[in-house]
FIMAR-891838 format. One line per field, with one value per residue: residue in three letters; x, y negated, z of N, C-alpha, C in turn. Coordinates in nm, 2 decimals, padded with zeros to 4 digits. Layout:
<lumlums>
rest	[ALA; ...]
neast	[X; ...]
nnorth	[Y; ...]
nup	[Z; ...]
caeast	[X; ...]
canorth	[Y; ...]
caup	[Z; ...]
ceast	[X; ...]
cnorth	[Y; ...]
cup	[Z; ...]
</lumlums>
This chain:
<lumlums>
rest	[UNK; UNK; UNK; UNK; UNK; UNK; UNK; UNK; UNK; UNK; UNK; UNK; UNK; UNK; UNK; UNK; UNK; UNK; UNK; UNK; UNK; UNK; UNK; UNK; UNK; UNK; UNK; UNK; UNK; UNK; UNK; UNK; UNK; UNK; UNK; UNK; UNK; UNK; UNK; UNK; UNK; UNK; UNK; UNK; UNK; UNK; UNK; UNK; UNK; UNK; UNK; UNK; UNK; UNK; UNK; UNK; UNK; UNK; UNK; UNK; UNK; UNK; UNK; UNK; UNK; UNK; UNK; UNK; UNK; UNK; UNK; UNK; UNK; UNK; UNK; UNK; UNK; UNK; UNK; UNK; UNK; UNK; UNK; UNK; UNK; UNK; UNK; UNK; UNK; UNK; UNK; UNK; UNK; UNK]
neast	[20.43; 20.30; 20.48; 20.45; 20.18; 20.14; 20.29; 20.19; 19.95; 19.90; 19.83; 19.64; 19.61; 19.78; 19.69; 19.90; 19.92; 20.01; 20.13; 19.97; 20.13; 20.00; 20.03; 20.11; 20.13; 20.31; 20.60; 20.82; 21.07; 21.08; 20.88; 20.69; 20.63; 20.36; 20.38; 20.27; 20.07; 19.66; 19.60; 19.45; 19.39; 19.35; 19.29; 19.29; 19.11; 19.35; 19.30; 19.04; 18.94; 18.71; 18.81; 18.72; 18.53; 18.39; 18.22; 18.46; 18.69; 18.65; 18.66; 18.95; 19.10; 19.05; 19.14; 19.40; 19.49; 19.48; 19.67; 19.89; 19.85; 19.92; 20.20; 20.33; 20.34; 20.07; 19.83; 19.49; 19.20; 18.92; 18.79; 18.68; 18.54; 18.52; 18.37; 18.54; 18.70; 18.93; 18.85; 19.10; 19.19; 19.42; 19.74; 20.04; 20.16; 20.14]
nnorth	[-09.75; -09.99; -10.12; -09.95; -10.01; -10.24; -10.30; -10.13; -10.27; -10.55; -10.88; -10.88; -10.94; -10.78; -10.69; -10.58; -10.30; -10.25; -10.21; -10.38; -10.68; -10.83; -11.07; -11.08; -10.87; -10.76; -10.53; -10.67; -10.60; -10.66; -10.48; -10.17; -09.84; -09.58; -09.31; -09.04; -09.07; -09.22; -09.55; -09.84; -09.99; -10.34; -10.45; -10.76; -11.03; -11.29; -11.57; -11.49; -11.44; -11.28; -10.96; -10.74; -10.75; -10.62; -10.30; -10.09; -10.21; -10.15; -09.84; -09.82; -09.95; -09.69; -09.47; -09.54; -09.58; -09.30; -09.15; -09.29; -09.22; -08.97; -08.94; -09.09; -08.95; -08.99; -08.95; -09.02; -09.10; -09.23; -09.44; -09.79; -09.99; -10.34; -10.67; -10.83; -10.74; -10.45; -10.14; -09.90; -09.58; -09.48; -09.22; -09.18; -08.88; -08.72]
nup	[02.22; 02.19; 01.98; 01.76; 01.71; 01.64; 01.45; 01.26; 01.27; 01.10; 01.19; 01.36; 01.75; 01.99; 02.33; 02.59; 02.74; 02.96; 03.34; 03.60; 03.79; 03.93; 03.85; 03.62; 03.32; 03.34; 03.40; 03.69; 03.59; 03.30; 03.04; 03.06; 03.00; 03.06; 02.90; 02.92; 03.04; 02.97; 02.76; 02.80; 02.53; 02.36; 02.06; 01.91; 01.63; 01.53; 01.66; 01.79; 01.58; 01.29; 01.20; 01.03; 00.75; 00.59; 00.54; 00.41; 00.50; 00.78; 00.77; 00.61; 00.82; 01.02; 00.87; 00.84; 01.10; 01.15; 00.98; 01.13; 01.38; 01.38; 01.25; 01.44; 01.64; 01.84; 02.09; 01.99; 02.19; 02.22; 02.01; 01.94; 01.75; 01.69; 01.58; 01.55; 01.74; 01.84; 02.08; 02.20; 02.34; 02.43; 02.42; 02.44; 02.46; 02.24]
caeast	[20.31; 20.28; 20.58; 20.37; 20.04; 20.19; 20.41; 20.05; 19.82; 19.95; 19.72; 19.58; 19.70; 19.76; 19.70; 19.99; 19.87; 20.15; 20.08; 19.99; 20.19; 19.98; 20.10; 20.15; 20.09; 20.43; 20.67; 20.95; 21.23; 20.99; 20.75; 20.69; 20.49; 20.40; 20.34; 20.20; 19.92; 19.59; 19.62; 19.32; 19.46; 19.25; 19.36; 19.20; 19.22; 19.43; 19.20; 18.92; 18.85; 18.65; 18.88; 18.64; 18.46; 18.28; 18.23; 18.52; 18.74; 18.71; 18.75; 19.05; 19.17; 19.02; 19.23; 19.55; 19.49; 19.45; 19.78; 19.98; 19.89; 20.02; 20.34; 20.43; 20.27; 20.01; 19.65; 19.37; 19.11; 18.81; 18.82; 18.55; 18.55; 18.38; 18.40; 18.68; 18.85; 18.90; 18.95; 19.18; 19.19; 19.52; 19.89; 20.19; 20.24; 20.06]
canorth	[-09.76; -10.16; -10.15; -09.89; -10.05; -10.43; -10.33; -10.09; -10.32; -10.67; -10.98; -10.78; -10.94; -10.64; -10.68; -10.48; -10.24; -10.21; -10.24; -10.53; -10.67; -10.96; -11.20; -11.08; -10.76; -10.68; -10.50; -10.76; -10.62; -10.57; -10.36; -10.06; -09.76; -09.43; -09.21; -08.93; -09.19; -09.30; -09.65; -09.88; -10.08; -10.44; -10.59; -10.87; -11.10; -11.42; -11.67; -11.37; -11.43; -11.15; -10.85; -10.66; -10.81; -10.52; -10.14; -10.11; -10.28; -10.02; -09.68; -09.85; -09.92; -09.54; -09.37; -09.60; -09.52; -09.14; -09.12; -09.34; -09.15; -08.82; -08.98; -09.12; -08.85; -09.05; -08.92; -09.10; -09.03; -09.26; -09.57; -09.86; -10.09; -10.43; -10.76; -10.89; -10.64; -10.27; -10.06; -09.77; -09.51; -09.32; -09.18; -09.13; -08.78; -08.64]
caup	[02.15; 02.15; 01.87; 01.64; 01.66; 01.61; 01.34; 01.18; 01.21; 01.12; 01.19; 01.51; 01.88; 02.08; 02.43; 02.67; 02.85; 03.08; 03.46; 03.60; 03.91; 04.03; 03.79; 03.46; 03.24; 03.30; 03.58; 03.71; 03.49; 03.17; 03.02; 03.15; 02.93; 03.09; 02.78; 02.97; 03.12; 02.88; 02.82; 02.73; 02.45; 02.27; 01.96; 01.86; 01.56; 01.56; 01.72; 01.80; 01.41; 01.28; 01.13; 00.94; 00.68; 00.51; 00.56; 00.37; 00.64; 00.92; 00.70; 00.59; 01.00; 01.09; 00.79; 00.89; 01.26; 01.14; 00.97; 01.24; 01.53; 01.39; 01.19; 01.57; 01.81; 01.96; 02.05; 02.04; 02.27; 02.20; 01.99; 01.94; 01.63; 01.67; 01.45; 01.60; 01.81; 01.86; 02.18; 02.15; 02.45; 02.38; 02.48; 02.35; 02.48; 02.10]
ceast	[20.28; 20.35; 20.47; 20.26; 20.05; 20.24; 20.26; 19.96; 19.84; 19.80; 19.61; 19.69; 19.68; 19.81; 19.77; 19.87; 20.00; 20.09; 20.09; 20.08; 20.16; 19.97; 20.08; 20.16; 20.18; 20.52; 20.81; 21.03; 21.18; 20.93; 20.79; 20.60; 20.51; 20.32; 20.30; 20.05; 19.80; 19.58; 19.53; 19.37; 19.34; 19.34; 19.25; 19.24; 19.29; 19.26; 19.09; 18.87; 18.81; 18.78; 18.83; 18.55; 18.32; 18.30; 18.39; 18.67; 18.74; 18.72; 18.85; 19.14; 19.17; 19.14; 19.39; 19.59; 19.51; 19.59; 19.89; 19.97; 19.95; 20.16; 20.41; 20.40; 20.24; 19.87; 19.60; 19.26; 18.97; 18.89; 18.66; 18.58; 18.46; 18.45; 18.56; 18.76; 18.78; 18.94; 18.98; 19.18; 19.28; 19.62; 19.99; 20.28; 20.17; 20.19]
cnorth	[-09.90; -10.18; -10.10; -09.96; -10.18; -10.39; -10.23; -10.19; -10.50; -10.76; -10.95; -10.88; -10.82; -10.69; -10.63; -10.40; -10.15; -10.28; -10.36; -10.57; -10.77; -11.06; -11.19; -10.95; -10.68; -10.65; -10.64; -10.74; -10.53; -10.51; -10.27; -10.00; -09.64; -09.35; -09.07; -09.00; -09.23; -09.40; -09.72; -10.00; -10.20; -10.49; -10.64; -11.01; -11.15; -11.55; -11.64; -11.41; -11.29; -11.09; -10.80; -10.73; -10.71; -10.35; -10.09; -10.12; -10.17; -09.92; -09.72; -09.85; -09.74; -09.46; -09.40; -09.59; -09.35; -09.08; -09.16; -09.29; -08.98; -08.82; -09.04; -09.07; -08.96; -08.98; -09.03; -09.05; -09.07; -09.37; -09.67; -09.97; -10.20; -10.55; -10.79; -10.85; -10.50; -10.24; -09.95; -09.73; -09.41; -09.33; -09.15; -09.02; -08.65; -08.58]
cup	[02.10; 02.02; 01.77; 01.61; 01.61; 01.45; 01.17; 01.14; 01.24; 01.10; 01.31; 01.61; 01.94; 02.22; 02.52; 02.71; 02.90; 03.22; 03.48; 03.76; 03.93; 03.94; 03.65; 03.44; 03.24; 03.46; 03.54; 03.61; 03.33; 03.13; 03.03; 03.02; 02.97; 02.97; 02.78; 03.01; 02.98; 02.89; 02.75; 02.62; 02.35; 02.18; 01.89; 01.74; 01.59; 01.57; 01.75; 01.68; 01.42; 01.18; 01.03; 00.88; 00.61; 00.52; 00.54; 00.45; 00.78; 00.88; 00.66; 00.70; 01.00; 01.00; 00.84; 01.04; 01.26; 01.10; 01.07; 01.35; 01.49; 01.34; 01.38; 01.68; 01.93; 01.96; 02.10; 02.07; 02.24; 02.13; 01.95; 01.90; 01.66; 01.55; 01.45; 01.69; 01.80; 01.99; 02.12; 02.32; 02.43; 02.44; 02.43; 02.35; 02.37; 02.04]
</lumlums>
């Protein structure tokens, strides 16, 4: 999921959401993704700059979020637009 959404929605940080072990976002020997599991995903500009500038700007995301979760069988379960980031609540078992 981290590949698809980085490589969709460029100028976005995407946050892992791979388990955490204490330490870091990630298991000892790498990231980890259970694609049966919902996983709460933030991308946020580059420098928490604002993303969306004008209406415009998030029906552009939602339609590009609309085609990329069915082109890479992912559901999305909820998602929640703000200036400068979005959550995503989805799985990779779509």
């Amino acid at each position: 999921m981290r590949h698809v959404l980085q490589t969709a929605f460029r100028g976005f940080t995407t946050l892992t959401p791979y388990p955490w072990n204490g330490e870091h976002h990630y298991a000892p020997d790498g990231p980890s993704c259970f694609s049966e599991l919902p996983h709460h995903v933030v991308q946020r500009g580059h420098n928490r700059q604002a993303v969306f500038a004008a209406d415009e700007d998030y029906q552009r995301y939602l339609a590009d979020l609309h085609e990329l979760k069915d082109a890479f069988g992912v559901k999305v379960y909820a998602y929640c637009l703000m200036t400068n980031h979005v959550h995503l609540l989805m799985d990779g078992s779509g």
